[in-house]
C-alpha positions, 0 to 999 in steps of 0.5 A: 376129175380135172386135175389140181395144181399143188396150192402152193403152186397156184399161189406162187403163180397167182402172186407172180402175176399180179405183181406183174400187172403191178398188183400186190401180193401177200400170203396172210396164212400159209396152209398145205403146200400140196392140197391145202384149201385157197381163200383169196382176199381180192382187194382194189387200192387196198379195199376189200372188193370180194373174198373167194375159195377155190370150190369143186364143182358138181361138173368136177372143175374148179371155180371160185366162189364167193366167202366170207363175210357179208359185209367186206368193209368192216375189217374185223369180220373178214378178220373173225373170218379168217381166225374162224376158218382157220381153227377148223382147218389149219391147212387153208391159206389165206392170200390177198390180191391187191389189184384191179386185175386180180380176180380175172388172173386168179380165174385164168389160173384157177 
């Protein structure tokens, strides 16, 4: 098994990056810093472009897949979403990405 940067790690520096690129950041919902479950909100000029979770695969490396819900351009079900997941499971975080870039810098640190 490949080992796992702490979440709140991989957070700070998937938030440093696209602020870097000159992207915006932003924790909506802080989870476990060390193993904590990672949804990301990936946004384009403020537009819900996709919503990802970090997910091991059966070969036992990381990736992001596709969440949420179907239809990301209605802001109360990504919203019912979230509420949704987060009674189940109060050590997820929830980050969004604002950035054309965003999904290609979460990939890269993932």
């Amino acid at each position: 098994m490949s080992a796992r940067p702490a979440s709140g790690l991989l957070i700070s520096a998937m938030i440093r990056r696209v602020e870097a690129a000159g992207g915006h950041a932003m924790v909506l919902a802080k989870g476990d810093a060390t193993a904590g479950a990672i949804l990301l909100v990936i946004a384009d000029r403020g537009r819900t472009v996709r919503v990802v979770e970090r997910m091991l695969g059966l070969d036992e490396v990381y990736r992001w897949n596709a969440a949420g819900p179907a239809d990301h351009d209605e802001p109360q079900a990504l919203t019912d979403y979230i509420a949704r997941r987060r009674r189940n499971d109060p050590d997820l975080w929830v980050v969004e990405l604002d950035s054309p870039d965003a999904e290609q810098i979460a990939g890269e640190l993932i």
